[in-house]
Each structure stands twice: as structure tokens, then as C-alpha cells.
C-alpha positions, 0 to 999 in steps of 0.5 A: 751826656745824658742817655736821653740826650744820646738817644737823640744824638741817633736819631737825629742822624737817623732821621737826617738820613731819611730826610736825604733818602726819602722819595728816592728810588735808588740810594748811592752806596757812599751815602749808605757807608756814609750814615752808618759810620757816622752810627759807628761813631756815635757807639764808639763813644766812650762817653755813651754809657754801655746801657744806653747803647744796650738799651738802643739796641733791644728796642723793637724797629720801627714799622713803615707805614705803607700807602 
């Protein structure tokens, strides 16, 4: 797997994440535990090169539009 495609296995969690959340005003823990050890897994893989992760890491978060 290349890093681009590794970058976007995250953040298709991470946006499936958001699509579930999104317009709730509370979020079970469970579906927090859930979205983050599915992360966890993605960087525990031995396939994912360290750089790419390094790289991942050091990107600036993104900001939240507010209405």
C-alpha cells in the first residue's frame, strides 16, 4: 500500500466517523472506543511505512467552520 493510499484508508475512517456524529449533541463512548481502535489498527500496521505515519502525525489539525 502506497502512502497516499494509507492516508486515505485514515481518513475514510475519520470521515465515516463524522458522517455517524455529525448533528448529534451527545456521542456514546462505545462509538468514540469504537473509531479510535479502528485508527489504532490502521497504525499498528506493519505494512504502513513509519514515514507515512510520521507524516500523518505532524499535519496541522483541521479547523472547524463555525456557523
Amino acid at each position: 500500500m502506497t502512502g497516499l493510499q494509507e492516508r486515505a484508508q485514515l481518513t475514510d475512517v475519520v470521515d465515516q466517523a463524522l458522517e455517524r456524529f455529525r448533528g448529534r449533541d451527545l456521542v456514546a463512548s462505545v462509538e468514540v472506543v469504537d473509531v479510535l481502535l479502528d485508527l489504532r489498527l490502521l497504525l499498528l500496521d506493519p505494512e504502513i511505512p513509519d514515514e507515512a505515519l510520521q507524516e500523518l502525525l505532524d499535519e496541522p489539525a483541521p479547523t472547524v467552520a463555525s456557523n
